[in-house]
C-alpha positions as CSV (number, residue, x, y, z in Angstrom):
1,X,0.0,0.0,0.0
2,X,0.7,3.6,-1.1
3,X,1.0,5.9,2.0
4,X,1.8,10.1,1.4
5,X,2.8,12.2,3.7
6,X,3.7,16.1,4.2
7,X,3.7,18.7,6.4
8,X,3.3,22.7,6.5
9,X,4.4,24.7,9.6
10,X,0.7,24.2,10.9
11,X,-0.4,20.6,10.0
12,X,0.6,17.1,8.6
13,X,-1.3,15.3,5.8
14,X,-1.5,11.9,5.0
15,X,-3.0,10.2,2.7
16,X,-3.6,6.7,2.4
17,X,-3.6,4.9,-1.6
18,X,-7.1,5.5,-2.6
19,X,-8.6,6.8,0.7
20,X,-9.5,11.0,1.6
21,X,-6.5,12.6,3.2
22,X,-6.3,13.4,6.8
23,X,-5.0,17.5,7.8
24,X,-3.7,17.2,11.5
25,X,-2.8,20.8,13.5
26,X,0.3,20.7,15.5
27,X,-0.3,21.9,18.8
28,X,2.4,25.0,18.2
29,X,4.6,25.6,14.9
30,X,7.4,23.6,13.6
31,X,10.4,23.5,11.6
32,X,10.0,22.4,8.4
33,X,12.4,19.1,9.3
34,X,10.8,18.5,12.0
35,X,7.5,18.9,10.4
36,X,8.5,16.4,7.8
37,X,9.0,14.4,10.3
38,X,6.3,14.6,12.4
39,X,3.8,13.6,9.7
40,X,5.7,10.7,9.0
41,X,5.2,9.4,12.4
42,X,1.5,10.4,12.3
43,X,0.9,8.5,9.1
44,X,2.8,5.6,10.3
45,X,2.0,5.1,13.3
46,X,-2.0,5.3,11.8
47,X,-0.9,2.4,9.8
48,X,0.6,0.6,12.6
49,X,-2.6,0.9,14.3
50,X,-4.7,-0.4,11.3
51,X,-2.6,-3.3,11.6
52,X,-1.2,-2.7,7.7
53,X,2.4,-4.2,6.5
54,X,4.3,-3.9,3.4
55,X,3.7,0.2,3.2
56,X,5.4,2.3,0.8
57,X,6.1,5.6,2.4
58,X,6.3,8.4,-0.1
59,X,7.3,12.0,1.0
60,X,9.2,15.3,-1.2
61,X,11.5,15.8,1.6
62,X,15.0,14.4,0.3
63,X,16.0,14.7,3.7
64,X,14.4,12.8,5.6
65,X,14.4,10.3,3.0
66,X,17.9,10.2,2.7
67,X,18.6,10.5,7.0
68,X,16.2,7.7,7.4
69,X,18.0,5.8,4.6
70,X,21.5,6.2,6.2
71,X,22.9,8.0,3.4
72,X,22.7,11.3,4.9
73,X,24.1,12.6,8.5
74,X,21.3,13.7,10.6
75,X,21.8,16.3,13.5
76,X,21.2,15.3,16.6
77,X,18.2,17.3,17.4
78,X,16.4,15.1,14.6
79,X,17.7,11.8,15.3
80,X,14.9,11.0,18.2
81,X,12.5,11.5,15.0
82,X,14.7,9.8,12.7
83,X,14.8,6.8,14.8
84,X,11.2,6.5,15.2
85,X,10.7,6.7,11.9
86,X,13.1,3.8,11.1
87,X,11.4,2.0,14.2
88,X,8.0,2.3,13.0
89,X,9.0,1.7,9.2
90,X,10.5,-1.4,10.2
91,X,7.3,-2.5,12.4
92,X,4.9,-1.8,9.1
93,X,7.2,-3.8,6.8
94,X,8.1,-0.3,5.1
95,X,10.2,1.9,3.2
96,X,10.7,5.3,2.4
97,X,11.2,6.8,-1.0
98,X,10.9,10.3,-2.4
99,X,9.1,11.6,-4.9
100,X,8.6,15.1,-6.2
101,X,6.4,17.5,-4.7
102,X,3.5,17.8,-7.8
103,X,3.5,14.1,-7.0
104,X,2.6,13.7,-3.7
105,X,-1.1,13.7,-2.7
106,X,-0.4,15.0,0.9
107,X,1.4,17.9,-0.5
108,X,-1.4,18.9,-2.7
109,X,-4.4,18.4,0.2
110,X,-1.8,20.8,2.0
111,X,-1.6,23.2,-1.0
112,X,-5.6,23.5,-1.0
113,X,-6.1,23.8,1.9
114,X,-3.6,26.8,2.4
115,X,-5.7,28.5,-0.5
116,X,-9.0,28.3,1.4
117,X,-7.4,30.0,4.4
């Protein structure tokens, strides 16, 4: 299964192959790193919960892709997220891959719903 996921300063999306997208508010603002981040963990820790395997996590931020990967240092104030997401990609059978940003679905919810602000 297909899983997107973004993030603005405000909210993560996610969006699940085939299903409506889900906009979450962060309690306060984030960095756009950590925001990455963050809806990663959202999304996969919804998939976790819905008991799926075998995801395919698809996100426009190279890196977190990249960090998560191992090809990229990550600094230490994003290594607790890093690790979670390795954690919970490895629980959901998953990987991580990136794509560009007119390709994911999460960014695009995110993009519309900035509009209609």
């Amino acid at each position: 299964m297909i899983l997107y996921c973004d993030t603005s300063l405000k909210e993560a999306c996610y969006v699940f192959e085939a299903e409506e997208p889900v906009v979450l508010p962060y309690e306060e603002p984030v960095t756009v790193n950590v925001g990455e981040y963050k809806a990663a963990i959202t999304a996969l820790t919804m998939a976790k919960s819905r008991k799926l395997r075998g995801l395919t996590l698809l996100t426009d931020s190279q890196l977190m892709t990249k960090q998560v990967e191992g090809s990229w240092k990550c600094h230490s104030r994003l290594r607790p997220y890093r690790d979670r997401v390795r954690l919970l990609l490895k629980e959901v059978n998953g990987e991580i891959h990136w794509i560009p940003r007119e390709r994911n679905l999460a960014g695009i919810k995110l993009e519309e719903v900035k509009k209609n602000r």
